[in-house]
Each structure stands twice: as structure tokens, then as C-alpha cells.
Steps between C-alpha positions, in 0.01 A plus 500: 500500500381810341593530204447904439726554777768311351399646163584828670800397676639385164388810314795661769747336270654797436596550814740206466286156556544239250264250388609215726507774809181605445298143474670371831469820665133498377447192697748572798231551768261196404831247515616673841833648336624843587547709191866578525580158494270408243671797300846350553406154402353597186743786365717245309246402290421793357545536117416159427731375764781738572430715173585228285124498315482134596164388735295838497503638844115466609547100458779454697363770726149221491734213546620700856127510622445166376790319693440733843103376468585126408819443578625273801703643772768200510668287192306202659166654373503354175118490467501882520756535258306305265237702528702869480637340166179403392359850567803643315443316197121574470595829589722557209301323210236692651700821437612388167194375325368865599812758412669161226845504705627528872845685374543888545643551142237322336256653674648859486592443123851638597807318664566740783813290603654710161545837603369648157265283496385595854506877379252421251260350748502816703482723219192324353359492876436136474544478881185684565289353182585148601607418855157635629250272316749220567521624895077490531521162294781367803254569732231360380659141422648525895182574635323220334762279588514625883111500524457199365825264552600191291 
């Protein structure tokens, strides 16, 4: 994975990729996904899951690459879900012990699921003075974890 490219692809926020968009899309071509479908899978979780501030986008956007690199490809395959669930929990307590939460209105300092409260987000720009160093930070975890596997 390089990670300035998906620095850069993220950095294109403003043309209308979220957080969770942007990580899978980042990692599209390595897992063999075509980016319009990795757009449409992750567009609901945008927001912290459908704008509701809950799981901050770029994990559950991690937890997408996770499962399509661990995961099984039939409900018989328990061993590789053990091992995606495994690599989702490491993932986030790696993610929290580094930013202290995994939830988009902790880590934004503003519930975004209130619309005043989402206002005040934009209007202090905390979009662009967060999500960036948290985006890099994504990264970073996934490739160690993708590198160098459980």
C-alpha cells in the first residue's frame, strides 16, 4: 500500500469521499476490488456509521480491508473468521491506544449526528485538523498489520 497516495486520495475529501470511502478505496487495487464497488460498500458508514458519530469512519473503513484480506469466502471457514476478528480487535485497540477512542464524536470533539453540533465542526474546520493525522495513522496500523499478519 502506499500510503501518500492514499494520503492524497483522502486529501480529495472535498470532493465528496468520506473517511470510510477513502481507506477501502485506498486499498481497492491491492485486495482485487474495483473502486465503484468498494465506494458503494463503504458509503453507509460514513459519519461514524450513517452520520450518526458512532464508529469513526476510517475504522470501519479498516475493518472492510481487514475482513476482504482475512476473511473466509464460505460460513464454514470459521478459522478465517477467527482470525478477521482477531485482526479487528488488534486493529482497534491499536487505533485507540494511539487517537484514546474509535468513535467519530469523541474523536472530532463534536456530535455530528446533532445538526448544530455538526455546524460547529465545520465551522471550526475540525474535518481537515483531525481526520488527516487520524487517516496517515489508519494506514500505518493496516500496513503493519497486512505486512506482517497475526
Amino acid at each position: 500500500m502506499n500510503i501518500e497516495r492514499a494520503v492524497s486520495l483522502f486529501e480529495e475529501r472535498s470532493d465528496g469521499y468520506s473517511c470510510s470511502e477513502a481507506v477501502l478505496l485506498a486499498n481497492a487495487r491491492d485486495l482485487g476490488l474495483p473502486c465503484s464497488t468498494a465506494l458503494r460498500i463503504a458509503s453507509g458508514f460514513a459519519g461514524g456509521m450513517g452520520g450518526m458519530a458512532q464508529t469513526c469512519g476510517l475504522v470501519t473503513g479498516a475493518f472492510m480491508v481487514l475482513g476482504l484480506w482475512f476473511g473466509g469466502e464460505s460460513p464454514q471457514d470459521r478459522k478465517a473468521k477467527e482470525i478477521t476478528w482477531e485482526a479487528v480487535r488488534d486493529f482497534s485497540e491499536r487505533f485507540h491506544a494511539r487517537n484514546g477512542s474509535i468513535t467519530c464524536k469523541e474523536l472530532l470533539g463534536h456530535d455530528i449526528s446533532n445538526r448544530e453540533d455538526n455546524r460547529m465542526a465545520a465551522q471550526e474546520d475540525r474535518y481537515s485538523k483531525v481526520c488527516p493525522g487520524l487517516f496517515r495513522g489508519t494506514l500505518e496500523i493496516l500496513e503493519e498489520m497486512l505486512v506482517s499478519p497475526l
